[in-house]
C-alpha positions, -999 to 999 in steps of 0.1 A, spaced: -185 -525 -362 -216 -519 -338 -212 -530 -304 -224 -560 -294 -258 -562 -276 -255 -574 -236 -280 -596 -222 -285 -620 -188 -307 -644 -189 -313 -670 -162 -341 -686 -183 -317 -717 -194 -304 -728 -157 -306 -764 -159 -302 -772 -195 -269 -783 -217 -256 -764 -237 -268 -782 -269 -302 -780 -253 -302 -742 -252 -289 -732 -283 -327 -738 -299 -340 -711 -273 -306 -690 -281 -313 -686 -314 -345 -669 -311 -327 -639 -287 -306 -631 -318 -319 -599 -334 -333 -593 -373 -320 -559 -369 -285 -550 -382 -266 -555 -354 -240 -580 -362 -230 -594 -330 -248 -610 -299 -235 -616 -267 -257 -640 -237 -246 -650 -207 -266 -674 -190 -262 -692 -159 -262 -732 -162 -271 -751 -127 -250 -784 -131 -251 -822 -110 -246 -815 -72 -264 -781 -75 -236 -766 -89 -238 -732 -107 -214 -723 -140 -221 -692 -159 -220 -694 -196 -215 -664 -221 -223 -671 -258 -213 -646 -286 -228 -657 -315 -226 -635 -349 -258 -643 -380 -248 -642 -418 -276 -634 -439 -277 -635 -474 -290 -604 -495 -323 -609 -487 -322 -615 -456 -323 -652 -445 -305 -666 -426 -276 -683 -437 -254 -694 -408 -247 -686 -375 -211 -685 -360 -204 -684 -323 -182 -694 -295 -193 -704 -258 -167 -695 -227 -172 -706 -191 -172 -672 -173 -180 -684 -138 -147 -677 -124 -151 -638 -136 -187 -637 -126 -179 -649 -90 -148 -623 -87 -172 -595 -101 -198 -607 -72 -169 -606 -46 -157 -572 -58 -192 -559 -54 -194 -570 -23 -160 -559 -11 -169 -523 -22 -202 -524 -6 -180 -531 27 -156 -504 24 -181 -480 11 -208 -488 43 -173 -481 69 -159 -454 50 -192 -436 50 -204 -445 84 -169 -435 102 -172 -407 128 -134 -398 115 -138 -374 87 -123 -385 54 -113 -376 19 -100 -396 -5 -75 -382 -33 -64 -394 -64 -24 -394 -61 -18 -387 -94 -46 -357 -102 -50 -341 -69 -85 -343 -76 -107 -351 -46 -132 -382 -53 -152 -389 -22 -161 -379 9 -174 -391 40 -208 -381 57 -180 -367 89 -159 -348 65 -194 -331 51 -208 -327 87 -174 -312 101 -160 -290 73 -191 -282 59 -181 -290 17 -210 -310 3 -200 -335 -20 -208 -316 -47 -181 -291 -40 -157 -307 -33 -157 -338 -58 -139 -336 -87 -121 -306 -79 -82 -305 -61 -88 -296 -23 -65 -263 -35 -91 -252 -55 -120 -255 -26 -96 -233 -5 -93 -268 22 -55 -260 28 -51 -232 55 -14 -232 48 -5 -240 9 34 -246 26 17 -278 42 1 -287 14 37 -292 -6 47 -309 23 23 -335 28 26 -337 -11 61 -346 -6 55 -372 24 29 -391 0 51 -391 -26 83 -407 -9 61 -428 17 35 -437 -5 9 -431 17 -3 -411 47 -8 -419 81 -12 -405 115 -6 -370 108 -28 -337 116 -38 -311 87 -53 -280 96 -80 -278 68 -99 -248 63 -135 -249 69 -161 -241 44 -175 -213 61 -136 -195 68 -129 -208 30 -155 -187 15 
């Protein structure tokens, strides 16, 4: 089964469903694809806003008209508005994590693999971030002492987390 085609449209804020399904039908492709997915957003009585997705799937016969169409609507406004908030929320950590005068890295417990750094960690150590990310901070040549390393491993491991602690990292310059 092709994958279904993704659209937004705004176009239908204000109208009912029933309304819109005239103007719906006319986004769904004559090509092969089987399957069409729309959300729209629907602005309701005291201004409030509810966002709509509509699959909707045509059934043609041999030569090519259209027989039926089959479909489903689901309120997705709840979803839409926690996708918002987690945009948001990421926009916030990402604007402190990369504007802190602290160097950081962060590390992907389970791979060791290294998957971003801040601006302080590339102005202090010297790694861009494309040496460093995607690669384990072993492989870079961070660790000054790989004993440590296991160590801190360890710690991580049973604490489930790291705080307050120093690590004598390895500049790139000395690294290389």
């Amino acid at each position: 089964m092709e994958r279904p085609v993704e659209r937004v449209h705004t176009g239908y804020t204000g109208q009912a469903p029933e309304r819109a399904a005239p103007q719906l039908r006319c986004h769904l492709p004559r090509a092969a694809i089987p399957i069409t997915r729309l959300a729209y957003s629907l602005l309701r009585d005291k201004g409030r806003l509810r966002w709509l997705e509509v699959t909707a799937s045509l059934h043609r016969d041999p030569d090519g008209s259209i027989q039926r169409m089959v479909g489903t609507v689901k309120d997705i406004t709840e979803r839409r508005n926690s996708e918002q908030a987690l945009m948001r929320s990421e926009a916030k950590f990402s604007a402190l994590f990369q504007s802190s005068p602290d160097p950081y890295l962060l590390v992907n417990a389970t791979t060791q693999l290294v998957i971003e750094i801040n601006q302080s960690f590339s102005r202090v150590f010297g790694y861009s971030t494309q040496d460093i990310i995607g690669r384990t901070a072993l492989e870079v040549g961070l660790w000054r002492n790989e004993h440590e390393r296991a160590e801190v491993v360890r710690k991580i491991d049973r604490e489930k987390g790291l705080e307050s602690i120093e690590i004598d990292f390895l500049t790139a310059r000395v690294a290389a």
